[in-house]
GUTORGU-348399 format. One record per residue (C-alpha): x, y, z; residue in three letters. Coordinates in Angstrom, 3 decimals. Layout:
GUTORGU-348399
<pt <X, Y, Z>, "ala">
...
//
This chain:
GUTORGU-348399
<pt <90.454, 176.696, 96.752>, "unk">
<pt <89.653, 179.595, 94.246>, "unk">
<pt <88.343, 178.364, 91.266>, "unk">
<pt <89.552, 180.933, 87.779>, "unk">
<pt <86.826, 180.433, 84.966>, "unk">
<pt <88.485, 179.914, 81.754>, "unk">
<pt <86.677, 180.280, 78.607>, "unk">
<pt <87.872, 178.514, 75.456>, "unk">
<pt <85.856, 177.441, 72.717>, "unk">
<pt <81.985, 176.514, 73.976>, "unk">
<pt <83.073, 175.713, 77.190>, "unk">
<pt <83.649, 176.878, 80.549>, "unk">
<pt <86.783, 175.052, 81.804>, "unk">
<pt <87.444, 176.034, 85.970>, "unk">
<pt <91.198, 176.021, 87.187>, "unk">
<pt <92.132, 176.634, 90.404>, "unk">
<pt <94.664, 178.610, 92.023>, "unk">
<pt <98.470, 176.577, 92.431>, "unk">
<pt <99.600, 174.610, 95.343>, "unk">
<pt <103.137, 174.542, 95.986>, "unk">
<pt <104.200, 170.840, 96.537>, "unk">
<pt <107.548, 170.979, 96.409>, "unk">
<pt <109.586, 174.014, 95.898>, "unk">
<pt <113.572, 174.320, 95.047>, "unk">
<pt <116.324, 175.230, 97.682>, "unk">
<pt <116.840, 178.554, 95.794>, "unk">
<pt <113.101, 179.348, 96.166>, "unk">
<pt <112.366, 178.098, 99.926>, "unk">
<pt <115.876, 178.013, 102.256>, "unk">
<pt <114.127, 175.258, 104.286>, "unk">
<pt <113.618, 172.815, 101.668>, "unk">
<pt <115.789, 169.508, 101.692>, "unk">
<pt <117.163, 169.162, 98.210>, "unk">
<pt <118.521, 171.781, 95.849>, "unk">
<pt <116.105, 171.007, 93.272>, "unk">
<pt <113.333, 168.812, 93.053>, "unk">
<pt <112.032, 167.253, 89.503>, "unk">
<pt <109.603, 164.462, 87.668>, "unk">
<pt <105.991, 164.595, 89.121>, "unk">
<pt <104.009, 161.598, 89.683>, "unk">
<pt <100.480, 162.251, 90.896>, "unk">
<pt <97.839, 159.552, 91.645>, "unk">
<pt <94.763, 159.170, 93.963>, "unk">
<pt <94.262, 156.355, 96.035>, "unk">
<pt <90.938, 153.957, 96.499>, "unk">
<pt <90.668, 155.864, 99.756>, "unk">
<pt <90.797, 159.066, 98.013>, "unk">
<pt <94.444, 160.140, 99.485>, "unk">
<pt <96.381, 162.095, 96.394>, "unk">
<pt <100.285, 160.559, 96.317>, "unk">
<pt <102.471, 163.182, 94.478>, "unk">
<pt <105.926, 161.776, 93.989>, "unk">
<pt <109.291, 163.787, 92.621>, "unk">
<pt <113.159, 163.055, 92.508>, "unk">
<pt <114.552, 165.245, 95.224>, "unk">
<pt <118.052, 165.973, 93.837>, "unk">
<pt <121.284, 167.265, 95.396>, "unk">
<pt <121.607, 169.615, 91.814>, "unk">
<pt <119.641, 170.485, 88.609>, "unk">
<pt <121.590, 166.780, 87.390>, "unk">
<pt <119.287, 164.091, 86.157>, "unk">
<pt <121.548, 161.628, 88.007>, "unk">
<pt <122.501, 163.484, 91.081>, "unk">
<pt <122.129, 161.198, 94.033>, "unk">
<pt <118.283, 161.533, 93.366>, "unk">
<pt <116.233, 160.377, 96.216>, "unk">
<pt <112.202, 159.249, 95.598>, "unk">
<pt <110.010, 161.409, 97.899>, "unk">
<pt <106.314, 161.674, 98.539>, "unk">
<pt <104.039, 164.093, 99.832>, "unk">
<pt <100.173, 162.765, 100.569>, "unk">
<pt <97.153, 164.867, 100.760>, "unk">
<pt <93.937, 162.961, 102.482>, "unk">
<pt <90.524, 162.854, 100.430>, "unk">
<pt <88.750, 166.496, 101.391>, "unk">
<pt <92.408, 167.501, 103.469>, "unk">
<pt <93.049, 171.310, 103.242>, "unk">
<pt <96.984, 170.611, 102.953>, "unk">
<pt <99.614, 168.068, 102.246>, "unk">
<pt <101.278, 166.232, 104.988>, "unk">
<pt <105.243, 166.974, 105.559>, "unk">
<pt <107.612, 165.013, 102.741>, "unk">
<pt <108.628, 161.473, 103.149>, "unk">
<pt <111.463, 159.920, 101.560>, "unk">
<pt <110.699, 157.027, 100.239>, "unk">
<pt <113.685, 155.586, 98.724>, "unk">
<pt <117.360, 156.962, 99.633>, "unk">
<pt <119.955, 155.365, 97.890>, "unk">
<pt <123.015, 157.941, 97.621>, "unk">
<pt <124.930, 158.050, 96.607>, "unk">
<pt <123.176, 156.120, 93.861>, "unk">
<pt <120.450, 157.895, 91.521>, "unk">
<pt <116.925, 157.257, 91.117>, "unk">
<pt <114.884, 157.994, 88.693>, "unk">
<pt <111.506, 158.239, 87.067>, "unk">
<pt <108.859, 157.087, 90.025>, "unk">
<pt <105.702, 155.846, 87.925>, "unk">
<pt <102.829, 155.244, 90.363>, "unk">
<pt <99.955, 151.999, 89.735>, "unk">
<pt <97.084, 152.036, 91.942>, "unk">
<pt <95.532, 148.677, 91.224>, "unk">
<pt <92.071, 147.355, 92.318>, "unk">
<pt <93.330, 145.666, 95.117>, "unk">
<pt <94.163, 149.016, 97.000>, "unk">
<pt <98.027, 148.139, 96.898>, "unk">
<pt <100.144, 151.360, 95.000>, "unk">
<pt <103.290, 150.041, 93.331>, "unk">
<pt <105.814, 152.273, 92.575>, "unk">
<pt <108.257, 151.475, 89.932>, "unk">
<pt <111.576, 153.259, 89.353>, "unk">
<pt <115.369, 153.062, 88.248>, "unk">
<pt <118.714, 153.035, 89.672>, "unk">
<pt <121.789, 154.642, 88.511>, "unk">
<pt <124.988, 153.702, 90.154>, "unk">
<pt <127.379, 156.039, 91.498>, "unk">
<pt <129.038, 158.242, 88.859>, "unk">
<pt <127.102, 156.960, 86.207>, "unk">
<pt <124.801, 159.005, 84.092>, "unk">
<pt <122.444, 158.633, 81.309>, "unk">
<pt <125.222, 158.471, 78.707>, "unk">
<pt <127.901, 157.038, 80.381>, "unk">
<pt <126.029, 154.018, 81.546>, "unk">
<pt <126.861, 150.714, 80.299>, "unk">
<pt <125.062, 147.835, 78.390>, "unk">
<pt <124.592, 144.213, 80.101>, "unk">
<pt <123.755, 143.926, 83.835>, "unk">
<pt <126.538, 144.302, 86.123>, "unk">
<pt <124.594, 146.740, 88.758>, "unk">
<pt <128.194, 148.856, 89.140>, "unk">
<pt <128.021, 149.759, 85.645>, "unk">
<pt <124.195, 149.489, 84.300>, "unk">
<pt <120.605, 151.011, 84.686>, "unk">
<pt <118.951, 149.058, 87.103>, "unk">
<pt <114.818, 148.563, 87.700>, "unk">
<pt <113.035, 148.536, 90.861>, "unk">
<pt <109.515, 148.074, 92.390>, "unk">
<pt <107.802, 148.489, 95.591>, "unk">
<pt <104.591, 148.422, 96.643>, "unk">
<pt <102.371, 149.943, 99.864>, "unk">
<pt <99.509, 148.684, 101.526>, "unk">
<pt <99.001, 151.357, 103.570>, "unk">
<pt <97.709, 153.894, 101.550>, "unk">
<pt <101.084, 155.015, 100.725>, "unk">
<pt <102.409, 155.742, 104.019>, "unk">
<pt <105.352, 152.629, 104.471>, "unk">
<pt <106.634, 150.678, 101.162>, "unk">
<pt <107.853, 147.238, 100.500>, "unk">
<pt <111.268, 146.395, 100.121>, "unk">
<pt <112.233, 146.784, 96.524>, "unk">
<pt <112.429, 143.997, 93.644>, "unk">
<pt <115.044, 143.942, 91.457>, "unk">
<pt <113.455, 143.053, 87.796>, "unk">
<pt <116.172, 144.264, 85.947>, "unk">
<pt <116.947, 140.792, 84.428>, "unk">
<pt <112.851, 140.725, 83.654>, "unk">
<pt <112.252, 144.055, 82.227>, "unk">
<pt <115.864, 145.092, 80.423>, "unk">
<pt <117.047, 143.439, 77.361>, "unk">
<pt <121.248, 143.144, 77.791>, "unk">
<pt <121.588, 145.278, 74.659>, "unk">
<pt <120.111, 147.922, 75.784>, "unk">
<pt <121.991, 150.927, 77.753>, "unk">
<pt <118.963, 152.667, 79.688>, "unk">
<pt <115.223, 151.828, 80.932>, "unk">
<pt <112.747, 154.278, 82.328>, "unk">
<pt <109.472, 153.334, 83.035>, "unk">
<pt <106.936, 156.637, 82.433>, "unk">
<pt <107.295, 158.576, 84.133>, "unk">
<pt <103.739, 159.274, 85.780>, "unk">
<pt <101.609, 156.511, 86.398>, "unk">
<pt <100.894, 153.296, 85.064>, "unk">
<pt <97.315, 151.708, 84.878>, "unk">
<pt <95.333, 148.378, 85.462>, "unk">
<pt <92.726, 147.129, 82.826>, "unk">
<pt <89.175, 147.300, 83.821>, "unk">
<pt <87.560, 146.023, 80.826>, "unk">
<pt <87.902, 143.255, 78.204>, "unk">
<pt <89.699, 140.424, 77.675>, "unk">
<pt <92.667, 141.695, 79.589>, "unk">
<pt <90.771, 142.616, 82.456>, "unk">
<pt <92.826, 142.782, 85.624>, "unk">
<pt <96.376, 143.294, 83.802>, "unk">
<pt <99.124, 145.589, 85.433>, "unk">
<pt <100.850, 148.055, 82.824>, "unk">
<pt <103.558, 149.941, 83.559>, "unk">
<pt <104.824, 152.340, 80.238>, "unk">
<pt <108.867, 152.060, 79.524>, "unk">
<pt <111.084, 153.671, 76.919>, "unk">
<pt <114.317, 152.081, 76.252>, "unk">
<pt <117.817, 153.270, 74.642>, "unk">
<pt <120.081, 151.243, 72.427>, "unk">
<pt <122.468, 153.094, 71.145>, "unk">
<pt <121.388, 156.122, 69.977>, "unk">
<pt <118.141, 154.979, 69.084>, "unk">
<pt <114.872, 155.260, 71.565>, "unk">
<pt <111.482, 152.978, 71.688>, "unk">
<pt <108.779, 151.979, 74.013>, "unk">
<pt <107.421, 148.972, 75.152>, "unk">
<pt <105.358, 147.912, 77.886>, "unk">
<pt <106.133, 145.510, 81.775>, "unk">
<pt <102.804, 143.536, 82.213>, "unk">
<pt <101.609, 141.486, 85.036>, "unk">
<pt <98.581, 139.269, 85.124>, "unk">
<pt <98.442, 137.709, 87.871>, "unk">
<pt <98.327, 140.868, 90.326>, "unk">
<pt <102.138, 141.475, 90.373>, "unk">
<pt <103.611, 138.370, 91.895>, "unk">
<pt <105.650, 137.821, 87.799>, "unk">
<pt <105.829, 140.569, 85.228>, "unk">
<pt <106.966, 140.068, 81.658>, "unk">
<pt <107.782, 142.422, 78.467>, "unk">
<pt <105.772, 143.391, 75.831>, "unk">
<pt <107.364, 144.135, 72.289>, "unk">
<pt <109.130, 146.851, 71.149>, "unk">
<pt <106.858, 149.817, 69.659>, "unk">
<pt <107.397, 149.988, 65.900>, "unk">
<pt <107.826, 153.109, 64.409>, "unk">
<pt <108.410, 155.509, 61.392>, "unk">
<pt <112.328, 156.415, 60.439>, "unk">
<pt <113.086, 159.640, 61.939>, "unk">
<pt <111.330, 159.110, 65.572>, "unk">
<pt <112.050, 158.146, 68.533>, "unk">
<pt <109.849, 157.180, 71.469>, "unk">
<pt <110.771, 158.156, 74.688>, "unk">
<pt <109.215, 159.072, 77.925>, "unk">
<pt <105.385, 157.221, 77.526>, "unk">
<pt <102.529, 156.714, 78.901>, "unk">
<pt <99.098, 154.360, 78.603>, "unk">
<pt <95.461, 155.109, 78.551>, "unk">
<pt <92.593, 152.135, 78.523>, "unk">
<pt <90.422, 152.577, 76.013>, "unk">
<pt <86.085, 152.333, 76.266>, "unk">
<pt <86.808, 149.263, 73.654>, "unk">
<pt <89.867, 147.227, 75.827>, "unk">
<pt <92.482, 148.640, 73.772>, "unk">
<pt <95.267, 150.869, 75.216>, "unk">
<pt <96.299, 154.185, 73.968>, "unk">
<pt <100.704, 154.685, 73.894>, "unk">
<pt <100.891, 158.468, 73.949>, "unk">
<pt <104.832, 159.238, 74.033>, "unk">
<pt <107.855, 162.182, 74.018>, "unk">
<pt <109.412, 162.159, 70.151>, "unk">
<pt <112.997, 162.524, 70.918>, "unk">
<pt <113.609, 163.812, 67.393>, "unk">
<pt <113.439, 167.294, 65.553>, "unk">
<pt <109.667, 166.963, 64.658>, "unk">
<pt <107.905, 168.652, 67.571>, "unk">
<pt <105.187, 166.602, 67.362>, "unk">
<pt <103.824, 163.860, 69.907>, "unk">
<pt <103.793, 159.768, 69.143>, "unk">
<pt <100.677, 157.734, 69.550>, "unk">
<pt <100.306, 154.027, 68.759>, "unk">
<pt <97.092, 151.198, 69.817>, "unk">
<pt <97.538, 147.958, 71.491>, "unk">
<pt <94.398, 145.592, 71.026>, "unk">
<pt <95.851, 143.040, 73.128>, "unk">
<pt <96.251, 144.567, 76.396>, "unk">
<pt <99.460, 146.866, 76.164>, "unk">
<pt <101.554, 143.319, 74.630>, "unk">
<pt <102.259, 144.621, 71.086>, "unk">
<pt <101.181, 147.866, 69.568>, "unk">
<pt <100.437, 149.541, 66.125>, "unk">
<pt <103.350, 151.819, 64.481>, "unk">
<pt <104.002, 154.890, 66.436>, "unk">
<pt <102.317, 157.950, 64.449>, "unk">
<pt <103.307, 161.534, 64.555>, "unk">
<pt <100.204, 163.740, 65.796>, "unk">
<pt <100.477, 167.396, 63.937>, "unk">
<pt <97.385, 168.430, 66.880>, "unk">
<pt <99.776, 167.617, 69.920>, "unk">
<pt <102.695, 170.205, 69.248>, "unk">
<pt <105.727, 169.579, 72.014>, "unk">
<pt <109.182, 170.858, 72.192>, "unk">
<pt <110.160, 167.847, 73.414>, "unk">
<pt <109.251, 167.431, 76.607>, "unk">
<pt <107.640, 164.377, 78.982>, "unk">
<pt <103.327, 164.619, 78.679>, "unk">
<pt <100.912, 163.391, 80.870>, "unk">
<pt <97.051, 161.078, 79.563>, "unk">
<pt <95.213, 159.588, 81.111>, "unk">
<pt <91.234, 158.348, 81.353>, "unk">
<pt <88.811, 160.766, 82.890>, "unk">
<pt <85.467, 158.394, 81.979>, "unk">
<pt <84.181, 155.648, 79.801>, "unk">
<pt <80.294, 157.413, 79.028>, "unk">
<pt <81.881, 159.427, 76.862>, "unk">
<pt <85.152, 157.562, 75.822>, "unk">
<pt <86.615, 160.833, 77.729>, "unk">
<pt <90.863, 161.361, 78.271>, "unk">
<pt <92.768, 164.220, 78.861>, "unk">
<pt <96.202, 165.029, 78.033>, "unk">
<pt <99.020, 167.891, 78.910>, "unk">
<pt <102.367, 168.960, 77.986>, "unk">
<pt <103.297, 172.270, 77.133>, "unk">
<pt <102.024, 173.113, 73.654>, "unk">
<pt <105.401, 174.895, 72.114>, "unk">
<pt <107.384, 173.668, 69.374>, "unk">
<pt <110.525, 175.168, 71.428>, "unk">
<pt <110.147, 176.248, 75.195>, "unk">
<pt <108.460, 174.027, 78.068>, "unk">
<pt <105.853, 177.006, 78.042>, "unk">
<pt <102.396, 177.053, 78.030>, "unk">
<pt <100.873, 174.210, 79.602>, "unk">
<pt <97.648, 173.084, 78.138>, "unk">
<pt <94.947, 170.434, 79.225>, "unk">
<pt <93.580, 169.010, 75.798>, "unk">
<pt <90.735, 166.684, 75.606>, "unk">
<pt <89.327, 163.512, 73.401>, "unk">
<pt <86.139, 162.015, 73.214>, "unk">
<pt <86.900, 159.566, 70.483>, "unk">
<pt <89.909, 157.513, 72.321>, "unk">
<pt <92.746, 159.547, 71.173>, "unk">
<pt <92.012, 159.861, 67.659>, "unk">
<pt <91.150, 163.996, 68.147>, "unk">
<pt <92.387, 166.155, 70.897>, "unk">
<pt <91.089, 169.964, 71.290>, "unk">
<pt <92.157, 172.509, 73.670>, "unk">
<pt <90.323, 172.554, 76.759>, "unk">
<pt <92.134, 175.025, 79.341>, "unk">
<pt <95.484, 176.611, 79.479>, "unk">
<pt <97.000, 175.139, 82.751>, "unk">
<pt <99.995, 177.536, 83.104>, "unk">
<pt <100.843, 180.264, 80.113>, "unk">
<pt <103.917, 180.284, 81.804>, "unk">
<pt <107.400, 178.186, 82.763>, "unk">
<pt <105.671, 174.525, 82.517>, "unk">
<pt <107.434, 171.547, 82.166>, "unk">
<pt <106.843, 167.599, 82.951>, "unk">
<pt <103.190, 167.164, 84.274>, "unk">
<pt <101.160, 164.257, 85.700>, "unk">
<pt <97.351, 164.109, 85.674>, "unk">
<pt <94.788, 162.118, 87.966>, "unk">
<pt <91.268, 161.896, 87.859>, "unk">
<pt <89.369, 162.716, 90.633>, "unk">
<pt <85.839, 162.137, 89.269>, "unk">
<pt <84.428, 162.046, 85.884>, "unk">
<pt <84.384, 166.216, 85.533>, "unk">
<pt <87.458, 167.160, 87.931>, "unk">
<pt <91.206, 166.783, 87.442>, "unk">
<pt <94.407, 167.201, 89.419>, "unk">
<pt <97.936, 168.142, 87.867>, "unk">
<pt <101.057, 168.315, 89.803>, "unk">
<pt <103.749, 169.504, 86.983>, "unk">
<pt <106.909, 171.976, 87.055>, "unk">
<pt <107.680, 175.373, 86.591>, "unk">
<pt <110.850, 176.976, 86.753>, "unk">
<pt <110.471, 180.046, 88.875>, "unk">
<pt <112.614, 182.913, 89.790>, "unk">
<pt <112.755, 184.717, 93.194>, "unk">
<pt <114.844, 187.310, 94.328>, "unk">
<pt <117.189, 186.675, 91.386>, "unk">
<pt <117.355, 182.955, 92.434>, "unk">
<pt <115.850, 180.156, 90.224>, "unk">
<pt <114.955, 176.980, 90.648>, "unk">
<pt <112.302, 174.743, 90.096>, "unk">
<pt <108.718, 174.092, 91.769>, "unk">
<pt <106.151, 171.493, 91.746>, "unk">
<pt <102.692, 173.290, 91.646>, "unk">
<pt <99.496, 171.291, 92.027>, "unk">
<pt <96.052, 172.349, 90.399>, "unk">
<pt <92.508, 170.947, 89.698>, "unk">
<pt <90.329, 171.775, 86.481>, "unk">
<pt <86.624, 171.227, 87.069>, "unk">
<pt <85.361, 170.495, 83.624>, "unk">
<pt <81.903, 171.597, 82.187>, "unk">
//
């Protein structure tokens, strides 16, 4: 893998060359679905990389979306043939969030939307012809079968509330602190016209889960698509989408393991035109995370890998991932100074467009 050197500031950040992981009917005649969206990327304890997406029958967020997977073995030169995971059609599903505990078991979490139901047309309550619906499954087998699903709907989903969606991307275990050993997995939530985030936590290795509270924030923002970080000190870093007109990222701090958080604050340094972002922890000697999204205040352009040393509370540019089409992103860590991200691009070809999911690594300085 060809490795470009990319020179910003003082240092020499390394990205390689993109991977095509999944690539649009419109760009590749032999692919399955018409379009395939919403990268999940995470690396298992044996070192296999899991990238997940919706394969989708159209460009639709709710279009008879099935959950598919393509694995990559520690030190393999290419990624095995896809797998679908999950095929519910006519049904949708939605927004695969990846956890790759201690244990070794992967859980995948994810949502359901019945047939002919969308986003907005969904209804509140539980009645699963009607309602957004939660799921999760887990693997054993370094990602290769998965369990039969578990409805926590009832667990996870106030009956208020029209939609759930868990990430999407990954969710994390604690390593450290009081918490040490608890199962996070990031959700936003709709009622009415209004978004927020909370956290589903486990802690006793996934056999109950529970809700966390509601993320408070300022008047004007909404918190949508999230995701979590563990901090050096215990505490958890919320990074989220602002589904409002400032194009500006939310962060809040839990200091009790993910269960309640500070208010959501607007971050002027992580510019976003509205668009789903990907942090996570790269190391603990420095208090090192990384975070990307495409740095625009109006097109998903310009995909950037920023970096914090100080848990969050400063970001700076490290590399420019993609000046390009770049969309929804996912980022793993596959040591303490090299990266993956699987994220989209919308690409044209012969006059045809569609999307693709391109995978790259960043070797850091």
């Amino acid at each position: 893998m060809m490795l470009i050197p990319l020179v910003l500031g003082l240092a020499e950040v390394q990205v390689s060359e993109p991977e095509v992981v999944f690539q649009s009917q419109a760009l590749d005649a032999t692919a399955k679905f018409e379009t395939y969206r919403i990268p999940a990327l995470a690396m298992t304890r044996r070192g296999t990389l899991l990238a997940f997406a919706e394969g989708r029958q159209s460009v639709h967020d709710q279009a008879a979306n099935t959950l598919v997977l393509r694995r990559k073995l520690k030190n393999g030169q290419s990624w095995e043939p896809m797998q679908v995971v999950f095929d519910w059609s006519p049904a949708s599903l939605n927004n695969p969030t990846v956890l790759v505990g201690s244990s070794g078991r992967i859980w995948l979490m994810f949502q359901m939307y019945p047939k002919g139901i969308g986003e907005y047309t969904v209804q509140t309550g539980f009645d699963p012809l009607t309602t957004n619906q939660a799921f999760l499954s887990y693997s054993d087998d370094d990602g290769k079968t998965w369990s039969q699903p578990k409805d926590l709907t009832r667990i996870v989903k106030r009956p208020e509330v029209k939609t759930i969606a868990s990430g999407p991307g990954i969710g994390i275990e604690l390593t450290r602190g009081k918490h040490l050993g608890r199962l996070l997995f990031p959700f936003n939530e709709r009622e009415g016209t209004s978004w927020t985030t909370y956290s589903v936590l486990s802690d006793d290795k996934g056999v109950t889960w529970q809700r966390g509270a509601l993320t408070p924030k300022p008047e004007g923002t909404h918190p949508n698509e999230v995701q979590f970080s563990e901090l050096a000190d215990g505490s958890v870093l919320l990074n989220a989408r602002n589904q409002a007109s400032a194009r500006q990222r939310l962060q809040a701090v839990s200091t009790d393991g993910g269960a309640t958080w500070s208010s959501a604050e607007l971050r002027p340094d992580l510019t976003d035109p509205v668009c789903m972002g990907s942090v996570i922890r790269v190391g603990f000697k420095p208090d090192l995370l990384a975070f990307s999204n495409p740095e625009s205040t109006h097109s998903r352009t310009n995909g950037v890998l920023k970096l914090s040393r100080d848990g969050g509370k400063t970001w700076a540019k490290a590399a420019v991932i993609d000046a390009g089409s770049f969309a929804y992103s996912s980022l793993v860590a596959l040591s303490e100074k090299k990266i993956g991200a699987l994220y989209e691009q919308v690409t044209r070809v012969n006059g045809r467009e569609g999307y693709s999911l391109l995978y790259r690594q960043i070797a850091l300085p």
